[in-house]
Kinemage of the C-alpha trace (Angstrom):
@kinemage 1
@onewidth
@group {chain A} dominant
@subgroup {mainchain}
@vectorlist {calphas} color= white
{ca unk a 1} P -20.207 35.753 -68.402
{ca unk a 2} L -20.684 39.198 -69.174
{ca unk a 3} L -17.375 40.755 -70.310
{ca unk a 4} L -17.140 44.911 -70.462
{ca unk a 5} L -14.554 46.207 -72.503
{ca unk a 6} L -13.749 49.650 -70.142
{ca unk a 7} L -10.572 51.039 -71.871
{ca unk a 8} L -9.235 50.350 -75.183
{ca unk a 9} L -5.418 50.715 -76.429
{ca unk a 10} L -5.015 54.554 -78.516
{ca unk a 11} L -1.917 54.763 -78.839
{ca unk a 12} L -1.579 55.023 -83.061
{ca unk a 13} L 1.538 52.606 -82.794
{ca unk a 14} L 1.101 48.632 -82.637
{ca unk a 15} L 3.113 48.040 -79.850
{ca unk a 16} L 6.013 44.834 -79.851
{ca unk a 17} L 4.422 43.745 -76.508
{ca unk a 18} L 0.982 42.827 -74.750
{ca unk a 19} L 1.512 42.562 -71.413
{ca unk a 20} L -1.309 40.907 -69.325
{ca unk a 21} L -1.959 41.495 -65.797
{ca unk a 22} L -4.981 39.573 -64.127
{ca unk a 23} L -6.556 39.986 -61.129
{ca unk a 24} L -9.910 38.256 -59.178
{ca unk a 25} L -10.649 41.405 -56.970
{ca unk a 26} L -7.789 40.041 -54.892
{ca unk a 27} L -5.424 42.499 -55.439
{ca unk a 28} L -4.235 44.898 -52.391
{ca unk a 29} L -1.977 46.888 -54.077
{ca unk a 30} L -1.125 48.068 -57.681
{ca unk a 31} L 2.284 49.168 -58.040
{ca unk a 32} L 3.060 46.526 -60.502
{ca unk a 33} L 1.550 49.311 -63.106
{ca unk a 34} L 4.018 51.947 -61.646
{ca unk a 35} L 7.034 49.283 -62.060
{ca unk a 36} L 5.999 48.125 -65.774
{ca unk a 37} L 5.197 52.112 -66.639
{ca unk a 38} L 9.531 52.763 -65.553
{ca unk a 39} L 10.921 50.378 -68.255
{ca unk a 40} L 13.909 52.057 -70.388
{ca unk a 41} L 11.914 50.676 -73.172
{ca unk a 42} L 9.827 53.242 -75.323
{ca unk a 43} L 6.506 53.096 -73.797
{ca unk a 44} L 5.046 52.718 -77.403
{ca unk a 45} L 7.031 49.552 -77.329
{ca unk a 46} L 4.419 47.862 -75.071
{ca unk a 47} L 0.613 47.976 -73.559
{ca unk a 48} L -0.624 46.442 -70.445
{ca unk a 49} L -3.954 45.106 -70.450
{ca unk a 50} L -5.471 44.885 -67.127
{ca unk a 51} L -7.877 41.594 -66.927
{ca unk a 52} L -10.348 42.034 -63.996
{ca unk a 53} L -11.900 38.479 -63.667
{ca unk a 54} L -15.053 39.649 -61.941
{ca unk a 55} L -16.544 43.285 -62.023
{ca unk a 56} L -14.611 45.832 -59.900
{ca unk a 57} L -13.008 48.654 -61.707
{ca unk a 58} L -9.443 49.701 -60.324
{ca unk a 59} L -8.841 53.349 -60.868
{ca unk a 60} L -5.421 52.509 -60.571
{ca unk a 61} L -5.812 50.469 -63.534
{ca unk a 62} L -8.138 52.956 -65.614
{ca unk a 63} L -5.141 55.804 -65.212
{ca unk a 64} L -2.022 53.311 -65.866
{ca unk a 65} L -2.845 50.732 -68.269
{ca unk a 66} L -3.533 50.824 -71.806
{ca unk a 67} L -6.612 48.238 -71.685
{ca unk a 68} L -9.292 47.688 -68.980
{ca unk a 69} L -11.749 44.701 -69.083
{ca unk a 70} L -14.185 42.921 -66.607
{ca unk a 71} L -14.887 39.542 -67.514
{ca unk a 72} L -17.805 39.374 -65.227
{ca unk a 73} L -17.104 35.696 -63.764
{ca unk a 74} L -19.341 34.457 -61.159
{ca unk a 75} L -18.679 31.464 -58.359
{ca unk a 76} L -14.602 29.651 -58.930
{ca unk a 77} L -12.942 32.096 -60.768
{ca unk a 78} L -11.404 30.590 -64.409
{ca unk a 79} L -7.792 32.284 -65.175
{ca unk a 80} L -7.451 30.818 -68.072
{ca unk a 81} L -10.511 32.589 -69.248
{ca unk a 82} L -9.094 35.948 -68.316
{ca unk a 83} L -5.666 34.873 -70.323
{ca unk a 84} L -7.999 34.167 -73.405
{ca unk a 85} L -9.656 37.417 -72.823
{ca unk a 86} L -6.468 39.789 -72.855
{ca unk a 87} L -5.207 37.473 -75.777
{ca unk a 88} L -8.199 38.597 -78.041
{ca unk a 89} L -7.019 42.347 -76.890
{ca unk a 90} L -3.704 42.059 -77.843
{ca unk a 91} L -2.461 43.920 -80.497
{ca unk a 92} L 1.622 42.919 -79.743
{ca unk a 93} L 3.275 40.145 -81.935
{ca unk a 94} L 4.292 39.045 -78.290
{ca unk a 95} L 2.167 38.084 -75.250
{ca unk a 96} L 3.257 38.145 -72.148
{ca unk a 97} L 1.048 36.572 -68.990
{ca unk a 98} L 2.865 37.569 -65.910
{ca unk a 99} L 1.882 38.561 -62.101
{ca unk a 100} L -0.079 41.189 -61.343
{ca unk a 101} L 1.693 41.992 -57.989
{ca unk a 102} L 5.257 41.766 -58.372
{ca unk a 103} L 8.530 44.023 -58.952
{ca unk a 104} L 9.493 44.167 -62.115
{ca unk a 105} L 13.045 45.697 -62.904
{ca unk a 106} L 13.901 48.878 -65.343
{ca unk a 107} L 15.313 46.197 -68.425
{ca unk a 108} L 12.455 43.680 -68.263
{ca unk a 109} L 10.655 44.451 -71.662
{ca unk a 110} L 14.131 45.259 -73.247
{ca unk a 111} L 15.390 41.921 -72.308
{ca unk a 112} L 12.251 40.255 -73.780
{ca unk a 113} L 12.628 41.784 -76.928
{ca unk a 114} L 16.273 41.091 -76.907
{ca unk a 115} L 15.553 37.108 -76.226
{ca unk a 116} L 12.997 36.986 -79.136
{ca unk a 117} L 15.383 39.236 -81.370
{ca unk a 118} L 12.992 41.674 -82.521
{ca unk a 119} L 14.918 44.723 -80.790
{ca unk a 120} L 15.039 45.874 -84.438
{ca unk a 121} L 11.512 45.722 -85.472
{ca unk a 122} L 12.150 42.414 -87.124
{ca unk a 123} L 9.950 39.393 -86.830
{ca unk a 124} L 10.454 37.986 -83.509
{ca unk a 125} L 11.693 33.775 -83.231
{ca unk a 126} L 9.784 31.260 -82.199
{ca unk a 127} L 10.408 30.461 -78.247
{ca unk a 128} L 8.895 30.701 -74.835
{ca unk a 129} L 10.494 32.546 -72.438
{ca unk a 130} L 10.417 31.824 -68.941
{ca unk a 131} L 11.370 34.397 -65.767
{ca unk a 132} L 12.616 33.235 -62.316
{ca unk a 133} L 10.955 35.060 -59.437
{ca unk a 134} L 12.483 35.459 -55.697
{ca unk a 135} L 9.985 35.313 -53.127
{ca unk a 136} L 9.692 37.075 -49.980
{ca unk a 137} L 7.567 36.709 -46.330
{ca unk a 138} L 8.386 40.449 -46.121
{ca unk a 139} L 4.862 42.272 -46.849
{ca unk a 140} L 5.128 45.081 -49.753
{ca unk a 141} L 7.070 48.084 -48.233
{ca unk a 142} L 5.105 51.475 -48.125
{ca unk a 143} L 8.734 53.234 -48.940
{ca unk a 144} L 9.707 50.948 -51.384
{ca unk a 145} L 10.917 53.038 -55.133
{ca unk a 146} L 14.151 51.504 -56.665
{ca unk a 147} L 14.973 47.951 -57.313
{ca unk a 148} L 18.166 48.723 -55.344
{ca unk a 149} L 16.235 48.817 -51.710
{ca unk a 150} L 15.147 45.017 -52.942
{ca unk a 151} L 18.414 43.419 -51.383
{ca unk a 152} L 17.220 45.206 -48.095
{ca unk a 153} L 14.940 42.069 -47.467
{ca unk a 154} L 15.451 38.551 -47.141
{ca unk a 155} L 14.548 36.376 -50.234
{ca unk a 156} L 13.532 32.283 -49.980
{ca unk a 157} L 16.002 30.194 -52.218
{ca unk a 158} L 15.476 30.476 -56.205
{ca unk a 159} L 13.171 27.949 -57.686
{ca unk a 160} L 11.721 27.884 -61.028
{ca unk a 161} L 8.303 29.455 -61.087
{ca unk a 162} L 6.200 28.092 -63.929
{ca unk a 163} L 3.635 30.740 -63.307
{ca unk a 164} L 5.655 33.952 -62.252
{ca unk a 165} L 5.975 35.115 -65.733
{ca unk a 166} L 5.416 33.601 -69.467
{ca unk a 167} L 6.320 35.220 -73.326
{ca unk a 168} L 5.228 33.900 -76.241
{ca unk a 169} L 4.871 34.853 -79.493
{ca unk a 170} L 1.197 35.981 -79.894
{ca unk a 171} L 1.103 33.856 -83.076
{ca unk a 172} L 2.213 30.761 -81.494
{ca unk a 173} L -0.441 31.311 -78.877
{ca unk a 174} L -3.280 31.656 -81.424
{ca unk a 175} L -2.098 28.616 -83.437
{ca unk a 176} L -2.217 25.930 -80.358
{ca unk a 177} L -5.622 27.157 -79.220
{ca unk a 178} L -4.944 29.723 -76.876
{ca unk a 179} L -5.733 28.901 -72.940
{ca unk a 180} L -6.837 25.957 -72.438
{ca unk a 181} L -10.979 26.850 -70.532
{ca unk a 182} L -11.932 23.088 -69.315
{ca unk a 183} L -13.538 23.282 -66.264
{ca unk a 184} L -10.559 21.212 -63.934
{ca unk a 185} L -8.114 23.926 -65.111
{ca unk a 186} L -10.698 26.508 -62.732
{ca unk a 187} L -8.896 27.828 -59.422
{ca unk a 188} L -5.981 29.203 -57.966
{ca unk a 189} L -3.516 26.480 -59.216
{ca unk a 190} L -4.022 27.032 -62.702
{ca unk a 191} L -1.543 29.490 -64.913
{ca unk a 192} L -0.084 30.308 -68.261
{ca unk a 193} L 2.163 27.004 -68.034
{ca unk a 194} L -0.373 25.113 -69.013
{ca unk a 195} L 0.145 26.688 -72.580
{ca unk a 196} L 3.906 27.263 -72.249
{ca unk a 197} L 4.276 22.899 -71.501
{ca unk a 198} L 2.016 22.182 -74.944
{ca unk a 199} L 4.301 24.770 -76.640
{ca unk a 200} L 7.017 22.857 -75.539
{ca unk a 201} L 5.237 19.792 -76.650
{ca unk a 202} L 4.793 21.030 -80.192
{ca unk a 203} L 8.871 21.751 -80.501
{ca unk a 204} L 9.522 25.549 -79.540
{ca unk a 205} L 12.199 25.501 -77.005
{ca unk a 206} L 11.640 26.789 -73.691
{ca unk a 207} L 14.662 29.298 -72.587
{ca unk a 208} L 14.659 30.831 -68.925
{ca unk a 209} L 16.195 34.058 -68.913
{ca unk a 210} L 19.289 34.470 -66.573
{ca unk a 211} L 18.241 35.417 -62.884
{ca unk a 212} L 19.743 39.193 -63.296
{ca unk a 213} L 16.418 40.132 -64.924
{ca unk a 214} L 14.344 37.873 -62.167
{ca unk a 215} L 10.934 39.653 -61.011
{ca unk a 216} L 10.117 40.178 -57.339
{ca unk a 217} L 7.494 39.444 -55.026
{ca unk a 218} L 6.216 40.111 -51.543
{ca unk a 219} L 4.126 38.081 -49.316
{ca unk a 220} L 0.395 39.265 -49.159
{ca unk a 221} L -1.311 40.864 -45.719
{ca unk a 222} L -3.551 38.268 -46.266
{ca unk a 223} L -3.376 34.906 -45.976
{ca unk a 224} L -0.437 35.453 -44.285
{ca unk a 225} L -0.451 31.622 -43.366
{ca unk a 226} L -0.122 30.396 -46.990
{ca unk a 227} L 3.109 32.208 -47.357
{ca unk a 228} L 4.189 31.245 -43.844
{ca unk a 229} L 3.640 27.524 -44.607
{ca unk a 230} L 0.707 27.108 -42.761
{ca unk a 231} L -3.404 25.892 -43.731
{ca unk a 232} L -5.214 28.456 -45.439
{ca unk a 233} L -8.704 27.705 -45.347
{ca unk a 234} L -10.101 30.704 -47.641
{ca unk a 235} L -6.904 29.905 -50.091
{ca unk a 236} L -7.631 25.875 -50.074
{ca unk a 237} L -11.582 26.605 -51.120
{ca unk a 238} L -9.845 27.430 -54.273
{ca unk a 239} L -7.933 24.471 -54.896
{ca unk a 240} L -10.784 23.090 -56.525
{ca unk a 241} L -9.427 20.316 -58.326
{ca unk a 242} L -6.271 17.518 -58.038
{ca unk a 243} L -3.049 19.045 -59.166
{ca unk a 244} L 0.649 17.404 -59.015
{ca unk a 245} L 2.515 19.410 -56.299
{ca unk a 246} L 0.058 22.549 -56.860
{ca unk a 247} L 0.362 21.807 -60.666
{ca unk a 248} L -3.122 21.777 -62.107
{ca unk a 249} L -3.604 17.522 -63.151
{ca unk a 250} L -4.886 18.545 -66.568
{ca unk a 251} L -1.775 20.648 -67.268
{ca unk a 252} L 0.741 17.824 -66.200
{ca unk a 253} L -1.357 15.490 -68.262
{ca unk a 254} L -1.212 17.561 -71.134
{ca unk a 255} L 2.900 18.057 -71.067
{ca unk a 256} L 3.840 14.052 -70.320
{ca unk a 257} L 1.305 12.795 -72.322
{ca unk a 258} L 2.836 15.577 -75.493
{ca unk a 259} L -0.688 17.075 -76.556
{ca unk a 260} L -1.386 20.359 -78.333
{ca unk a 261} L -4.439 21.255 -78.278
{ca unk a 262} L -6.067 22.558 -75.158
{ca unk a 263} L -9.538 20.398 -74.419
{ca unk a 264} L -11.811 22.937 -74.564
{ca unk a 265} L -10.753 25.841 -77.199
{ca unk a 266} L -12.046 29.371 -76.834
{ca unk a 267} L -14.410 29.949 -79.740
{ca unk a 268} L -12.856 33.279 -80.918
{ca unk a 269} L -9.392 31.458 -80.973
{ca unk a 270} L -10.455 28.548 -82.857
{ca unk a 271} L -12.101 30.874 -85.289
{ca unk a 272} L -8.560 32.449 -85.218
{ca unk a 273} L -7.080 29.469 -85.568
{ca unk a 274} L -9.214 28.067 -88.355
{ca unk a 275} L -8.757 31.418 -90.530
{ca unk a 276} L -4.821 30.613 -90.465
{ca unk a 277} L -5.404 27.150 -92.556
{ca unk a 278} L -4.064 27.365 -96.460
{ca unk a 279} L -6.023 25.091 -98.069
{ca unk a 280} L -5.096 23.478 -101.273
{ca unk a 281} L -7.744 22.959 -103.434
{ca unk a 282} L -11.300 23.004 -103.715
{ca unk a 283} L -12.046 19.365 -103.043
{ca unk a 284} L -10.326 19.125 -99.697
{ca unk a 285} L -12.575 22.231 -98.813
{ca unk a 286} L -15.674 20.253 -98.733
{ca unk a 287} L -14.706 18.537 -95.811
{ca unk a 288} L -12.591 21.314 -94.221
{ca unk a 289} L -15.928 22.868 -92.452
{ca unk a 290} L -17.939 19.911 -92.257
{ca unk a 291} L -17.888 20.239 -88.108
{ca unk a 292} L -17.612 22.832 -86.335
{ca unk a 293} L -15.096 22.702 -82.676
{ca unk a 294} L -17.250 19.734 -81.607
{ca unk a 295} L -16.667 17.215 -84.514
{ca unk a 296} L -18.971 14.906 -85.801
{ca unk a 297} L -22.300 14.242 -83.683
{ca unk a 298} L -23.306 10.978 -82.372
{ca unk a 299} L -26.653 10.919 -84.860
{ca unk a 300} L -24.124 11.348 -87.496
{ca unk a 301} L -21.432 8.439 -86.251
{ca unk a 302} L -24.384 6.513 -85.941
{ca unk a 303} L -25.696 7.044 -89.145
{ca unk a 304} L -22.149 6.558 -90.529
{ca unk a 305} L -21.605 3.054 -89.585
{ca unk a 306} L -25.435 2.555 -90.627
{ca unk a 307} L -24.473 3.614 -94.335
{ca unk a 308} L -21.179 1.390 -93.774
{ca unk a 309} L -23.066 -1.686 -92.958
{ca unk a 310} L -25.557 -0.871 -95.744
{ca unk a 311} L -22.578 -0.857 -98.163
{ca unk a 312} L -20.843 -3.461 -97.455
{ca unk a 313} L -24.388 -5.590 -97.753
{ca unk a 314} L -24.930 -4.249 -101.201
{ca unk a 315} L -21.773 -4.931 -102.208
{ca unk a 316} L -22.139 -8.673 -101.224
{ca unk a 317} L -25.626 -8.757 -102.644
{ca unk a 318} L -23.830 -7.791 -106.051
{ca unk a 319} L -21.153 -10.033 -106.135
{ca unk a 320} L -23.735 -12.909 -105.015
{ca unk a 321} L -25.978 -11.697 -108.297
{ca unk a 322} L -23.333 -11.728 -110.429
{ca unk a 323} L -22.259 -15.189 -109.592
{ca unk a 324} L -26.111 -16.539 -109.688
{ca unk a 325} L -26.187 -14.976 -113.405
{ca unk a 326} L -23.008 -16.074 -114.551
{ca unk a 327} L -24.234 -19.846 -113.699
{ca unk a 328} L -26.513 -21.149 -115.939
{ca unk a 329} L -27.682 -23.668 -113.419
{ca unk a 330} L -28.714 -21.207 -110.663
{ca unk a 331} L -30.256 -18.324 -112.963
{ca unk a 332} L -33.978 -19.818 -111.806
{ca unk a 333} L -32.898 -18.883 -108.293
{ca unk a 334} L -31.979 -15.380 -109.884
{ca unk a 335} L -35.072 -14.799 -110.879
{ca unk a 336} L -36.944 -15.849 -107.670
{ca unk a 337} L -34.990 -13.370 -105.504
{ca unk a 338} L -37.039 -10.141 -104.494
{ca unk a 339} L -36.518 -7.611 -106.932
{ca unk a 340} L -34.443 -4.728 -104.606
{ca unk a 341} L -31.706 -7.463 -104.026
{ca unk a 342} L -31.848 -8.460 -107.789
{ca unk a 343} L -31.528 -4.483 -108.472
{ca unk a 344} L -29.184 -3.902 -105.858
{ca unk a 345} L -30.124 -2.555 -102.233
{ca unk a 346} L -31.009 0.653 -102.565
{ca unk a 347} L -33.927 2.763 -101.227
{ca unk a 348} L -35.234 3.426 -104.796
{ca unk a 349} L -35.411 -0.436 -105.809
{ca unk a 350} L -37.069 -1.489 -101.840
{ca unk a 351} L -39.740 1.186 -102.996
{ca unk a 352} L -40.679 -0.044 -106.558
{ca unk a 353} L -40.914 -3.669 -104.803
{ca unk a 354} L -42.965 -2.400 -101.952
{ca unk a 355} L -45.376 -0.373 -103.353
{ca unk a 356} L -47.237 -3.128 -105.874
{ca unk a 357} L -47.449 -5.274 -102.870
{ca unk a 358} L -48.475 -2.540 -100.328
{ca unk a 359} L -51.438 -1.730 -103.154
{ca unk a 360} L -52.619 -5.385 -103.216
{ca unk a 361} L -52.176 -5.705 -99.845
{ca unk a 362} L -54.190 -2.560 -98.236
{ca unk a 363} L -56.808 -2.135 -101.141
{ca unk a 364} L -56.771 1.342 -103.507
{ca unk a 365} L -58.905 3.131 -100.611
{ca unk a 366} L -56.569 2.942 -97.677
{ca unk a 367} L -53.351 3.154 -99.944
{ca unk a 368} L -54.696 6.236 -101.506
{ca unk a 369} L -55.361 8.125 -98.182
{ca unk a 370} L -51.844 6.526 -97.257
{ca unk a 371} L -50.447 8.175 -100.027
{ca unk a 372} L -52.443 11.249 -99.503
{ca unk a 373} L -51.278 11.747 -96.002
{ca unk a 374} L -47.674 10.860 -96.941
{ca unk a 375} L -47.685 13.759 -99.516
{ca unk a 376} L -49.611 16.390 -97.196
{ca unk a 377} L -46.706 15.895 -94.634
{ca unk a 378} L -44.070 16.451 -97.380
{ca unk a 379} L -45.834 19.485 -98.327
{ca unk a 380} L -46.609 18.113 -101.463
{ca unk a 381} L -49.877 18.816 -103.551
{ca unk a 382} L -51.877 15.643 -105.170
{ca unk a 383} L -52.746 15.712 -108.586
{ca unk a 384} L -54.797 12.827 -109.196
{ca unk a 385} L -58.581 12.673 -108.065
{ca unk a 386} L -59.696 11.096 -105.182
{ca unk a 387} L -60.181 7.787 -104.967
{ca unk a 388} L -63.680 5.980 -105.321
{ca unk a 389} L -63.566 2.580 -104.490
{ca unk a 390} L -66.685 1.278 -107.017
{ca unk a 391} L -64.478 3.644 -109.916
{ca unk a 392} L -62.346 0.406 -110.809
{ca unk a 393} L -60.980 2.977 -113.654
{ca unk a 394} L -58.813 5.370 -111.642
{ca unk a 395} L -55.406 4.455 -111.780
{ca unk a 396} L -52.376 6.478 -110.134
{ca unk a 397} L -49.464 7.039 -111.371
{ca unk a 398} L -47.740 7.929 -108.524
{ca unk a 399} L -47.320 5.742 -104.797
{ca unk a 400} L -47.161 5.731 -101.479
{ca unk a 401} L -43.651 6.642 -100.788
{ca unk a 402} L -42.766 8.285 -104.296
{ca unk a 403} L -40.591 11.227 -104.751
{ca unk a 404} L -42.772 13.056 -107.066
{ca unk a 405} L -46.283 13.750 -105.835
């Protein structure tokens, strides 16, 4: 994935807000820049980055939004991916992951900074905010300018939309990993609840703002079956994976069972993530970066236990010595046990036992080119002469196995 950074933010004033908009080269229209661009909210206030998930460039977006990217995706499109994307971007202490195609009224970035109580420039709280949407089967009206022509057209009943519209604080969405990219969370079911339920998991409360600040939305040209209640085949090829009445599984799993951490973690978040720890002391930073994302390896479990088993052996093979020397009656069995489990097990002590025996055993030649070949794959340079077998003078110092050459 190839992502192309087309427009960056210049404004010289960190804005309160980050609003991102995504789209999959799906999008018909583009007003939604045109409704977010009339807020009675300073427009320094607030930036909309425009996520593309795939390649095309929108002019629309290039003239009206603060931030352009293309993520370059390929194949089943990954939201979440995009959401991680215009995180990184963000430069607002709140994020806000919200449609790309609906109405959004005059007060909606007032009331958001009202909710989080940062109207004043102060800190904002700690929350996730939640928008109701009504939903139309009208199509998007060509004459369409003030919210007021809205009651014009019939609306379905209110429902809560977990995926209309989502703020959090940009902090918040850093410290729980960001959007979760696993590869069941791909398609068209997927959306920024999936973060909004583990926020909820980890305590924040989760506050739906009253429906006089709702957003709006109008049925698409196309499918027009999906909105119309009937089978979609183009829309169902991207309801790649189970979901809980169109709730991507992994999501619902994540909120009932109370986790907090997404499965798979962005590797620019987690780096985020990781650079917010305040570590105590030196000693507990030893093992603070001894993984990375991925955690321990299964050489490393493996050799883990291996060490485990190893100590718990030594440690019975001392308390055994101890017992054979503190009885006067067993101390000839003492002294008949092989000399690493006398010593203790270690890989020093099987060494000094092995290598008189592996002498006696192989003859001086073949130990000696043994040994020789040992230390040439080590790297290490000989310093005794070679060996002549009818020399019965030559003596080495050092064995087959040693740590010095």
């Amino acid at each position: 994935m190839a992502m192309k950074l087309h427009k960056t933010n210049s404004r010289p004033v960190e804005p309160f807000v980050s609003v991102v908009l995504l789209d999959w080269e799906c999008r018909e229209r583009f007003d939604t820049l045109d409704w977010l661009a009339r807020q009675d909210a300073p427009r320094d206030q607030y930036e909309l980055i425009w996520v593309e998930l795939f390649s095309r460039v929108v002019p629309e977006a290039m003239e009206k939004a603060d931030v352009v990217i293309t993520c370059g995706q390929s194949g089943l499109y990954h939201k979440h991916k995009g959401y991680n994307t215009g995180l990184l971007h963000a430069r607002g202490a709140i994020t806000v992951v919200c449609d790309s195609d609906a109405v959004y009224p005059p007060g909606f970035i007032s009331s958001i900074l009202s909710a989080f109580k940062c109207s004043d420039g102060s800190e904002p709280i700690q929350i996730v905010l939640m928008y109701h949407q009504w939903r139309s089967n009208h199509t998007y009206p060509d004459d369409l300018s003030d919210v007021g022509q809205l009651q014009q057209y019939e609306w379905r009943d209110l429902l809560p939309n977990v995926g209309a519209c989502v703020c959090m604080r940009t902090a918040d969405v850093v410290r729980f990993g960001g959007f979760d990219e696993q590869e069941s969370l791909q398609g068209y079911l997927c959306g920024p609840y999936e973060l909004s339920w583990r926020l909820v998991n980890a305590g924040l409360p989760e506050i739906w703002h009253d429906e006089t600040m709702a957003t709006w939305h109008f049925a698409h040209p196309e499918p027009l079956g999906l909105e119309r209640g009937l089978f979609s085949l183009k829309r169902w090829r991207e309801v790649a994976h189970p979901h809980v009445d169109y709730h991507a599984l992994a999501a619902v799993e994540a909120f009932s069972a109370g986790r907090l951490l997404p499965l798979k973690e962005n590797a620019e978040i987690h780096e985020r993530r990781m650079a917010l720890r305040r570590i105590g002391t030196k000693f507990e930073e030893k093992y603070a970066g001894m993984t990375g994302p991925e955690g321990f390896s299964r050489w490393q479990r493996f050799r883990m236990h291996a060490l485990l088993a190893r100590e718990a052996l030594a440690r019975m093979l001392t308390a055994a010595r101890r017992r054979l020397g503190a009885n006067p009656r067993l101390r000839w069995l003492r002294d008949r046990v092989p000399g690493p489990i006398r010593r203790g097990l270690s890989v020093r002590s099987l060494l000094a036992w092995v290598r008189p025996h592996a002498r006696k055993l192989l003859g001086e030649e073949r130990y000696g080119r043994l040994r020789d070949r040992w230390h040439a794959r080590k790297g290490w340079k000989s310093s005794n002469p070679p060996i002549n077998p009818k020399d019965t003078s030559v003596t080495h110092a050092s064995g087959f196995g040693c740590s010095q050459p």
